[in-house]
N, C-alpha and C positions, 0 to 999 in steps of 0.2 A: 309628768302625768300624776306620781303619786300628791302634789302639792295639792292638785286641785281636787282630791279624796279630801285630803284632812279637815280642810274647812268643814265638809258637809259631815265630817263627823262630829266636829266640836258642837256644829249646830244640834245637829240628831243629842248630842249629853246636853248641850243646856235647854232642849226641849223638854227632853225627859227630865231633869233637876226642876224647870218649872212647874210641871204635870206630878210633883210629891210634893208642890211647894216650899221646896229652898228658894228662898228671895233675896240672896246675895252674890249666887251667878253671874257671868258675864253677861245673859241676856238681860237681866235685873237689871242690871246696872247702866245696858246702852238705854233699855228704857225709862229710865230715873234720868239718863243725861238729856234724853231726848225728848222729855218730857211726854212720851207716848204709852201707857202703862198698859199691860197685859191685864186682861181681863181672865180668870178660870171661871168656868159655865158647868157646874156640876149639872146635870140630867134627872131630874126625881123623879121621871116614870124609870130609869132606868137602874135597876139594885147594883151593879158596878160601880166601882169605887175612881174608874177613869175621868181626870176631867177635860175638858174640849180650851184648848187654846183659844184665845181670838185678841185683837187689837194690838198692840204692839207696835214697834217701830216698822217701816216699810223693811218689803225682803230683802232688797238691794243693801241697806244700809247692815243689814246682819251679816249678811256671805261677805261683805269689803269689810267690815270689822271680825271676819272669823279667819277670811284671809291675811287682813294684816297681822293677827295674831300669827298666823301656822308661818308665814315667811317669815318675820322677827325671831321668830323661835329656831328654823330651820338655817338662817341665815348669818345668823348673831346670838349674842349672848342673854339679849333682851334689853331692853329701854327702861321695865318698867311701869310704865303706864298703865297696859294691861297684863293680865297676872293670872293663872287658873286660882279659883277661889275652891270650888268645892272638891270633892272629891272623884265624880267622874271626869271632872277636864283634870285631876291634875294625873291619873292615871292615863289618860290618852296622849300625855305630855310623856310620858317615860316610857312608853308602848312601844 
């Protein structure tokens, strides 16, 4: 049970890492591979400093790349491939 948490948390940090604009997160990064780039929509009626996600890779392809991260990590030693880059995944990685 706990496996299928982590995912949605790795997701939930590289949402937030996106929304202050860090651009070398794993989500960055599926979408540089996947050639589907995140759009930030800041709001100017709106004086908050929040911005609104949109575009990106499909949902399905984030949860199976957050998953394959949390089993490789959970299961082994790691491959490699993918890697916590910033600092809230790599915190959720030793949690």
């Amino acid at each position: 049970m706990f496996y299928k948490h982590c995912p949605l948390l790795r997701y939930v940090i590289g949402r937030e890492d996106l929304k202050s604009g860090l651009t070398y997160g794993w989500l960055s990064q599926l979408a540089r591979q996947m050639e589907s780039p995140f759009r930030l929509v800041m709001d100017p009626s709106d004086n908050s400093t929040v911005a609104t996600i949109s575009g990106g890779p499909p949902q399905h392809s984030m949860y199976l790349t957050s998953l394959y991260f949390t089993m490789t990590c959970m299961t082994t030693i790691g491959f490699g491939n993918i890697s916590a880059e910033t600092d809230g995944e790599k915190v959720s990685i030793l949690a």
